[in-house]
ROLUM-159243 format. One record per atom (N, C-alpha, C, O): x negated, y, z; residue in three letters. Coordinates in Angstrom, 2 decimals. Layout:
BEGIN
- X/Y/Z/ALA
...
END
This chain:
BEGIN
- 57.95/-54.95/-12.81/UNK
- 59.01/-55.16/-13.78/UNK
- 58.58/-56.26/-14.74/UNK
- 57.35/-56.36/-14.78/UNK
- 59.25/-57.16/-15.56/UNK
- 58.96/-58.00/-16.11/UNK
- 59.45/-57.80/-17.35/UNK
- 60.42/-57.15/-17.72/UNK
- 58.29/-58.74/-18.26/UNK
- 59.00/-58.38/-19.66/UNK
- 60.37/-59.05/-20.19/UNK
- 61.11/-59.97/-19.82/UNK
- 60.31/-58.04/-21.34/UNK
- 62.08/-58.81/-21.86/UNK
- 61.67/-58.86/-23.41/UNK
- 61.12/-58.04/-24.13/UNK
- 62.02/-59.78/-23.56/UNK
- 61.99/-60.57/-25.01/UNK
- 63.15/-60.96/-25.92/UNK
- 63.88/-61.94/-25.82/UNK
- 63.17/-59.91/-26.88/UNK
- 64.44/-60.85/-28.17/UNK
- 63.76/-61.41/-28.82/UNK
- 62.62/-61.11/-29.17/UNK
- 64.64/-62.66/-29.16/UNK
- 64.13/-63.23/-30.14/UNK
- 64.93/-63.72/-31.19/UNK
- 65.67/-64.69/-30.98/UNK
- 64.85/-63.02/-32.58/UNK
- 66.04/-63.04/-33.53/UNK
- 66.06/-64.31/-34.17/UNK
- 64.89/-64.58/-34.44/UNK
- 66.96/-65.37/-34.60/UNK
- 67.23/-66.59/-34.82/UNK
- 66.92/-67.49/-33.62/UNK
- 66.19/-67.57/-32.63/UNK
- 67.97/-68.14/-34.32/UNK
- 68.05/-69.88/-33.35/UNK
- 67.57/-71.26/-34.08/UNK
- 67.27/-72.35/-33.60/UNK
- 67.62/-70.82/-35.38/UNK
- 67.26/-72.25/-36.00/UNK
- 66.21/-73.13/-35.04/UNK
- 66.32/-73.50/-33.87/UNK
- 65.36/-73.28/-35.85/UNK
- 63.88/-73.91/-35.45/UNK
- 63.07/-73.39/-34.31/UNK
- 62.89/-73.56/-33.10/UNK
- 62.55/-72.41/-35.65/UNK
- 61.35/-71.42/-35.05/UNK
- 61.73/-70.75/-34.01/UNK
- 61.05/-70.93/-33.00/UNK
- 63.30/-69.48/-33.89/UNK
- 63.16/-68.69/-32.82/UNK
- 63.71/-69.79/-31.24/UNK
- 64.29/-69.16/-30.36/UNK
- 63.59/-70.59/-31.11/UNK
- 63.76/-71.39/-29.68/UNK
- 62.68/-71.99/-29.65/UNK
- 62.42/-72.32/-28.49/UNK
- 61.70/-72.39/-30.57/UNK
- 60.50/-72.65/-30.19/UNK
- 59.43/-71.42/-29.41/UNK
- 58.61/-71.33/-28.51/UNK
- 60.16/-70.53/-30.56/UNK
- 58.83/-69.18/-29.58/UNK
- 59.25/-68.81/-28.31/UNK
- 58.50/-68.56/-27.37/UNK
- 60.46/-68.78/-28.30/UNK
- 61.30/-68.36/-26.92/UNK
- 60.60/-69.59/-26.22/UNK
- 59.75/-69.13/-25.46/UNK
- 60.61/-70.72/-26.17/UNK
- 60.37/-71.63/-25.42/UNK
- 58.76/-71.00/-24.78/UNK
- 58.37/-70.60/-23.68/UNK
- 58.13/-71.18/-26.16/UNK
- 56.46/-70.39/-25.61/UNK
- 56.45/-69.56/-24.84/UNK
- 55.64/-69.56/-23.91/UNK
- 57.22/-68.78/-25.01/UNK
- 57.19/-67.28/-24.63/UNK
- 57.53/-67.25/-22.75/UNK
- 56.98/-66.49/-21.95/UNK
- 58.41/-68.13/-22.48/UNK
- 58.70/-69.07/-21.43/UNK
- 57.29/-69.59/-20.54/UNK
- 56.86/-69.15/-19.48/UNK
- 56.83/-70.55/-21.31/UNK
- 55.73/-71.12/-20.92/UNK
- 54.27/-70.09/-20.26/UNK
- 53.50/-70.18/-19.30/UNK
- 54.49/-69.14/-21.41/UNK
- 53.31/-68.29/-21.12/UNK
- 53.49/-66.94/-19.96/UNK
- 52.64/-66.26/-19.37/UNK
- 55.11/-66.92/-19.94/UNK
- 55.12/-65.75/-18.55/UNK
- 56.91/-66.29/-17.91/UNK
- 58.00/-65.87/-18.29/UNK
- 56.62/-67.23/-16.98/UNK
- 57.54/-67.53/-16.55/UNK
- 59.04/-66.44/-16.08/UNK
- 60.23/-66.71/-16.19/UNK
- 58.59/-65.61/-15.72/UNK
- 59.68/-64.70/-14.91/UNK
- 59.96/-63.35/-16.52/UNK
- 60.97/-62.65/-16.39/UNK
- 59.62/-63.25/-17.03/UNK
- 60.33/-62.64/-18.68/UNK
- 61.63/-63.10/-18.90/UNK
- 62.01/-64.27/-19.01/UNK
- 62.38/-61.92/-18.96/UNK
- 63.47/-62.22/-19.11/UNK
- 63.68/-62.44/-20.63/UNK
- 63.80/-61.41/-21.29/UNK
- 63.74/-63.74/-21.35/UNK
- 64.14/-63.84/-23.01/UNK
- 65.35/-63.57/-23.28/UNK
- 66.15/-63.34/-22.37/UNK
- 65.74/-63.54/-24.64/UNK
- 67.31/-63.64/-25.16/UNK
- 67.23/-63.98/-26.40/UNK
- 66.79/-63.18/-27.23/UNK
- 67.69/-65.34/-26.79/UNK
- 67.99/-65.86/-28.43/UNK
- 69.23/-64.98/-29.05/UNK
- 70.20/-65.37/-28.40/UNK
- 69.63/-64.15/-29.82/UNK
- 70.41/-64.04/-30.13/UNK
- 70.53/-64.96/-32.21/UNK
- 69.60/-64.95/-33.01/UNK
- 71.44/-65.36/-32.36/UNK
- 71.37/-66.79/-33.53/UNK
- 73.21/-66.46/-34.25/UNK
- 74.27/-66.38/-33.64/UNK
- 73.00/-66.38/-35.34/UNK
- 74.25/-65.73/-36.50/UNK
- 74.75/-67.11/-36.06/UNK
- 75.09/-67.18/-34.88/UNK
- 74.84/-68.10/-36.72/UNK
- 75.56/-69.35/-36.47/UNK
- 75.69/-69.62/-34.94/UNK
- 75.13/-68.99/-34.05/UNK
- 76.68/-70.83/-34.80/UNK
- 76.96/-71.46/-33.64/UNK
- 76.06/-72.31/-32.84/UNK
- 75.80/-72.33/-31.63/UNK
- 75.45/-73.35/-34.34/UNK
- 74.04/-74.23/-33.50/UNK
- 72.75/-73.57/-33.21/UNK
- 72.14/-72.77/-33.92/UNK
- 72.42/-74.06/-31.96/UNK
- 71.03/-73.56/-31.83/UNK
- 69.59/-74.74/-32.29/UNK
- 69.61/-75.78/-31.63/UNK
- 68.77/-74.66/-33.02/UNK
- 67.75/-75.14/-32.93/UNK
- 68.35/-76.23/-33.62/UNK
- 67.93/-77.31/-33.22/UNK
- 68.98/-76.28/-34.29/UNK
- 69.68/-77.36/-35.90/UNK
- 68.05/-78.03/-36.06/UNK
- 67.00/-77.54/-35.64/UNK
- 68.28/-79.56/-36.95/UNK
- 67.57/-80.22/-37.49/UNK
- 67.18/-80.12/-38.78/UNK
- 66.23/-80.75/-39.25/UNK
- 67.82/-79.41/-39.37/UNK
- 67.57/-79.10/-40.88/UNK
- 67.43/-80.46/-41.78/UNK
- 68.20/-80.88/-42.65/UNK
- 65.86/-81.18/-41.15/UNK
- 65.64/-81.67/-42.10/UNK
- 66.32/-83.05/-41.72/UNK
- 65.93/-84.09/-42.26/UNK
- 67.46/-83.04/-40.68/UNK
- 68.40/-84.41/-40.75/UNK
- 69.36/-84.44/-41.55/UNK
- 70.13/-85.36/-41.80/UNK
- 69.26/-82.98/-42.14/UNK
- 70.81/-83.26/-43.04/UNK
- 71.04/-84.20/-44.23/UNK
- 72.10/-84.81/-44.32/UNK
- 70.11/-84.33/-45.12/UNK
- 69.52/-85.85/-45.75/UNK
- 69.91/-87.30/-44.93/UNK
- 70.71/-88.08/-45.44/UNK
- 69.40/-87.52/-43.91/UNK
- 69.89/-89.08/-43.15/UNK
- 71.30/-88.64/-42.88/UNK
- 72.08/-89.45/-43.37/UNK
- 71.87/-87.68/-42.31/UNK
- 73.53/-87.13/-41.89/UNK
- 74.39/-87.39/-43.35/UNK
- 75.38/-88.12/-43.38/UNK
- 73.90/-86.74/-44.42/UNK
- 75.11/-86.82/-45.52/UNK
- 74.54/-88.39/-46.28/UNK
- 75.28/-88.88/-47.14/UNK
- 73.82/-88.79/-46.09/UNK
- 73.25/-90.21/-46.43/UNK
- 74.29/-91.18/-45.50/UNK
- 74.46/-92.35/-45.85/UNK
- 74.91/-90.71/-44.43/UNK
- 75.07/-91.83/-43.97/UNK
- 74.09/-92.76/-42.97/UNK
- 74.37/-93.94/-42.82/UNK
- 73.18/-92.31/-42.45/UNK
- 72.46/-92.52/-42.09/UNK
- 73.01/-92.82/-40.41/UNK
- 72.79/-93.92/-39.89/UNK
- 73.78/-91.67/-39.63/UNK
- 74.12/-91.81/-38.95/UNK
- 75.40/-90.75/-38.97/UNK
- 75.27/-89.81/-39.75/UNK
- 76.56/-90.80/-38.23/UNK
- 77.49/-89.91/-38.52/UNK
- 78.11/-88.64/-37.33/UNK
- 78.88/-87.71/-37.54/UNK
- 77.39/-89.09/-35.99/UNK
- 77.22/-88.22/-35.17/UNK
- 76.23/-86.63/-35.46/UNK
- 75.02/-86.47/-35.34/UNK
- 77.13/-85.77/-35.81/UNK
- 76.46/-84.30/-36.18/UNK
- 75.84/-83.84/-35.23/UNK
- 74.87/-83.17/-35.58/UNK
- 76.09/-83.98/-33.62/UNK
- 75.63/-83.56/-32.72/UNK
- 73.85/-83.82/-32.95/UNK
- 72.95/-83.00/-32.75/UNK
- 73.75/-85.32/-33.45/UNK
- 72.63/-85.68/-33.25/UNK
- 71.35/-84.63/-33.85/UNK
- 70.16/-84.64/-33.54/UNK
- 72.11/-83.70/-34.86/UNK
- 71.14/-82.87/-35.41/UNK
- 70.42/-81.57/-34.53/UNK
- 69.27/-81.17/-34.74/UNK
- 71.64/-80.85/-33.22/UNK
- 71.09/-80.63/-32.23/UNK
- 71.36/-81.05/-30.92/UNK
- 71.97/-80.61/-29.94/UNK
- 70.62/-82.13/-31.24/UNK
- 70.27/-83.06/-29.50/UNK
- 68.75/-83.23/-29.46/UNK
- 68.01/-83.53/-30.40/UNK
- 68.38/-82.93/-27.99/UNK
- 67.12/-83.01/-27.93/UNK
- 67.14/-84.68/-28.05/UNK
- 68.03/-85.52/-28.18/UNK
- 65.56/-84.70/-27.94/UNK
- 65.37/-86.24/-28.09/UNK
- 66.04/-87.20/-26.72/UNK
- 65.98/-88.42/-26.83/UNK
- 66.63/-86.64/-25.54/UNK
- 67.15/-87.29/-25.13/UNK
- 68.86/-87.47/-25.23/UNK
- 69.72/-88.00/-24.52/UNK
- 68.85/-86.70/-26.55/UNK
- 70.64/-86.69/-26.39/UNK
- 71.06/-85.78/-25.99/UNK
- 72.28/-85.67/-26.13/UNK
- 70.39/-84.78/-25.36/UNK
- 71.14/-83.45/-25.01/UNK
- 71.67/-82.49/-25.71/UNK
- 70.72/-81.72/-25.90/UNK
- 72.67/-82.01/-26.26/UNK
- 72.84/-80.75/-26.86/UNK
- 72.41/-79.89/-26.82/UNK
- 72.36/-79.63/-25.62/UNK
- 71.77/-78.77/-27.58/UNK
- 70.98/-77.42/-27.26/UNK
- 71.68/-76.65/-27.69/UNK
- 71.51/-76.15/-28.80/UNK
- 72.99/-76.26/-26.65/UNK
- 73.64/-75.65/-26.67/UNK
- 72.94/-73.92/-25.67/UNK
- 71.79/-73.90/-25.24/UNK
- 73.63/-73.04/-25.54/UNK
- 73.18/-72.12/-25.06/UNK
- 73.35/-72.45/-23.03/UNK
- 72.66/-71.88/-22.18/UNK
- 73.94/-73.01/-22.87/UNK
- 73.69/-73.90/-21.42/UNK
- 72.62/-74.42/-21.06/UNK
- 72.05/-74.17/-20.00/UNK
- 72.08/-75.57/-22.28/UNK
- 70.98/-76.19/-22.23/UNK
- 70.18/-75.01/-22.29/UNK
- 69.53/-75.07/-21.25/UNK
- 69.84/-73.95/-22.89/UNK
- 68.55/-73.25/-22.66/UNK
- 68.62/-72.59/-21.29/UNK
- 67.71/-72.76/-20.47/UNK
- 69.74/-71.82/-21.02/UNK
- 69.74/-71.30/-19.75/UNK
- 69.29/-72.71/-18.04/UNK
- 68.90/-72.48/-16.90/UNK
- 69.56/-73.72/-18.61/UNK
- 69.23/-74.26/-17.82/UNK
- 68.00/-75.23/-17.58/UNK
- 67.61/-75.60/-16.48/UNK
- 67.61/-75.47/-18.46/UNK
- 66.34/-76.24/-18.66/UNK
- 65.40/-75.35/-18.65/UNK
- 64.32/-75.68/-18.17/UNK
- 65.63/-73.63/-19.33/UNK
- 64.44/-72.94/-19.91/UNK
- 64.57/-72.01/-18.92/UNK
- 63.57/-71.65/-18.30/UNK
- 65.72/-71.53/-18.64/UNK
- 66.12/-70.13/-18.33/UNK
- 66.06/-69.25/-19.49/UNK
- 65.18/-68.42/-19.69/UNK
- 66.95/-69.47/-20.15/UNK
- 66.73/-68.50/-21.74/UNK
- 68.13/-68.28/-22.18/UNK
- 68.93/-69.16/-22.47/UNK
- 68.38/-66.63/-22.19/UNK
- 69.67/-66.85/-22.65/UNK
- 69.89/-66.02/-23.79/UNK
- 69.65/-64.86/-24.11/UNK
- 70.73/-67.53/-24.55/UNK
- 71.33/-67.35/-25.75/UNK
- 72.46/-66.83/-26.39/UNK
- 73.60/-67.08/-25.99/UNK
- 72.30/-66.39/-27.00/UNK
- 73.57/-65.84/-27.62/UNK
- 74.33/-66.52/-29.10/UNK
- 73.75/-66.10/-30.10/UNK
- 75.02/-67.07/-29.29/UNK
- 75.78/-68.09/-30.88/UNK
- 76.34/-66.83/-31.25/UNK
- 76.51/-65.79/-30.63/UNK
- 76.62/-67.24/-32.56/UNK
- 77.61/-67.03/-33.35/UNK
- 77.58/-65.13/-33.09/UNK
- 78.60/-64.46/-33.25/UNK
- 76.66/-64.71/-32.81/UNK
- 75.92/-63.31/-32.83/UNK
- 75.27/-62.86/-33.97/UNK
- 74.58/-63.67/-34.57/UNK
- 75.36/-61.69/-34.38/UNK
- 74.01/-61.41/-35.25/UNK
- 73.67/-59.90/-35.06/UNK
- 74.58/-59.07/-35.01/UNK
- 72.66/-59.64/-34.99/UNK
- 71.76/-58.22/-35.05/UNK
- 71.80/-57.66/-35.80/UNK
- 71.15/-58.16/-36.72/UNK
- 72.28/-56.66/-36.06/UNK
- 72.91/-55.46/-36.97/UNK
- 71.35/-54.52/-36.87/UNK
- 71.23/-53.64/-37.72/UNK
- 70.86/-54.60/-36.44/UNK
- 69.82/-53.62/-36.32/UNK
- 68.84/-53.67/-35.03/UNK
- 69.07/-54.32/-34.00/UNK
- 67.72/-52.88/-35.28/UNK
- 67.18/-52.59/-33.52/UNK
- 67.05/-51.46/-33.25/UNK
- 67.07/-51.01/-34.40/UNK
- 66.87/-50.33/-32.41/UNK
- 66.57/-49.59/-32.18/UNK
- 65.39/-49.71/-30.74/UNK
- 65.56/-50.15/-29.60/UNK
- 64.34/-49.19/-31.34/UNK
- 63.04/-50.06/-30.86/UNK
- 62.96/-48.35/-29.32/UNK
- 62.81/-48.58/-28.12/UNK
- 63.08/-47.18/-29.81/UNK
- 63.27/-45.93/-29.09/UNK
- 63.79/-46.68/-27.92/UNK
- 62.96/-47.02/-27.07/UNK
- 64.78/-46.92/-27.79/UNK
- 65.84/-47.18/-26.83/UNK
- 65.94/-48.23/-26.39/UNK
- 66.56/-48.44/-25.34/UNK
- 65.43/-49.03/-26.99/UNK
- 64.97/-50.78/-26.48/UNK
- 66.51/-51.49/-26.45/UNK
- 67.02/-52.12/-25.52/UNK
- 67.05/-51.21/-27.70/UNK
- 68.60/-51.99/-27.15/UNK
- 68.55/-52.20/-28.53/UNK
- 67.80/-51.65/-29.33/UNK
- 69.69/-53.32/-28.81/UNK
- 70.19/-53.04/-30.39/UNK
- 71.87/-53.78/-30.67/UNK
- 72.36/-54.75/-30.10/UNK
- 72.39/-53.01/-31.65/UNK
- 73.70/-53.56/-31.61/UNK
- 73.62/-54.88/-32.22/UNK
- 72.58/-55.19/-32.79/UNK
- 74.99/-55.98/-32.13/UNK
- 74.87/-56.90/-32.17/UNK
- 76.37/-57.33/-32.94/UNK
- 77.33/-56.65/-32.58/UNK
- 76.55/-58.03/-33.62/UNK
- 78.12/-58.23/-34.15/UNK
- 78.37/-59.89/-33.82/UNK
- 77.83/-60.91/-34.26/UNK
- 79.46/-59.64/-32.80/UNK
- 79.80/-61.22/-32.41/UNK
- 80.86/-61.70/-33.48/UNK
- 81.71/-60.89/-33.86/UNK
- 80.84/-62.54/-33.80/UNK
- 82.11/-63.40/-34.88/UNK
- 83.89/-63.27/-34.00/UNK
- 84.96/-62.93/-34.49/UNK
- 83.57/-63.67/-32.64/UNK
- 85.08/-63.86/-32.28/UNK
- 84.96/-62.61/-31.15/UNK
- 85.93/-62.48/-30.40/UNK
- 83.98/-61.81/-31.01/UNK
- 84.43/-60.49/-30.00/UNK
- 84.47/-59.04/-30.46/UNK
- 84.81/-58.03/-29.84/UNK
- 83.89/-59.26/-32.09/UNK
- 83.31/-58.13/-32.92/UNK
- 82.44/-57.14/-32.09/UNK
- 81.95/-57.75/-31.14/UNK
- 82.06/-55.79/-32.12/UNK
- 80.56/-55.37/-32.17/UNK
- 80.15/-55.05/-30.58/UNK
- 80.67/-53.99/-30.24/UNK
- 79.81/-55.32/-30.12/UNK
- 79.63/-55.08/-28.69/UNK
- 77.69/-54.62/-28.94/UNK
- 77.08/-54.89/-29.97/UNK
- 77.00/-53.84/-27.57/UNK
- 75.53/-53.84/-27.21/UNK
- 75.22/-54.40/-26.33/UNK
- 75.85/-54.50/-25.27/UNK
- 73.81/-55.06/-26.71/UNK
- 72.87/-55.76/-25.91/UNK
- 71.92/-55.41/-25.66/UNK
- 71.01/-55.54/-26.48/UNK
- 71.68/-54.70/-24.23/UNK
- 70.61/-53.72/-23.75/UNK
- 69.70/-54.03/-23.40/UNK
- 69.64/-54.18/-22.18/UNK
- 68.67/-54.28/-24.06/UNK
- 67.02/-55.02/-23.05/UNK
- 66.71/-54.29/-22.00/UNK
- 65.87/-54.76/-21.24/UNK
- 67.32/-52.92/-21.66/UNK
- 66.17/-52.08/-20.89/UNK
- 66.95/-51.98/-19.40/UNK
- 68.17/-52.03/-19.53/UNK
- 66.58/-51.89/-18.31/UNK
- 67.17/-52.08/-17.15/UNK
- 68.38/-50.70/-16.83/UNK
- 68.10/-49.77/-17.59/UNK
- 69.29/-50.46/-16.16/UNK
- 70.00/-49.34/-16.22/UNK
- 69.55/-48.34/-15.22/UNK
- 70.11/-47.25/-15.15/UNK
END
């Protein structure tokens, strides 16, 4: 059986560890789940963005080749699947699941544990 991994936020940090987490046991099944829509935002572009700097928003999540890091892009580059515009209401660590509140589907569960 293989492991399964949440990993709460999308900003920065939680798609970087997911990424690790990737790296270090290929066949783990991950899952980003991320309150907002973007995954893995630039934060610190928002300065050059409202500067004027450049006016394409995408650019804040595009990898360095221009790609969007959208939840496609992880499933397909990483195998990692993401969840937007989600947020984690809780965990219940007993049961290895935890509820989740989607913005446009309201509260549905997301079960780590096999059935």
């Amino acid at each position: 059986m293989s492991k399964k991994i949440l990993v709460i936020g999308g900003s920065a940090a939680g798609p970087k560890a997911a990424a690790k987490a990737r790296r270090i046991d290929e066949n783990a099944e991950i899952i980003i789940v991320q309150k907002d829509k973007d995954l893995s935002m630039a934060s610190c572009g928002y300065p050059y963005y409202v500067g004027g700097f450049f006016d394409d928003r995408n650019m804040l999540i595009s990898s360095s080749t221009g790609v969007v890091r959208n939840p496609a892009y992880y499933m397909n580059a990483k195998k990692i699947t993401a969840y937007t515009e989600t947020e984690a209401v809780s965990i219940n660590r007993a049961e290895k699941l935890f509820p989740a509140k989607n913005s446009s589907a309201g509260k549905h569960w997301i079960c780590l544990t096999t059935p």
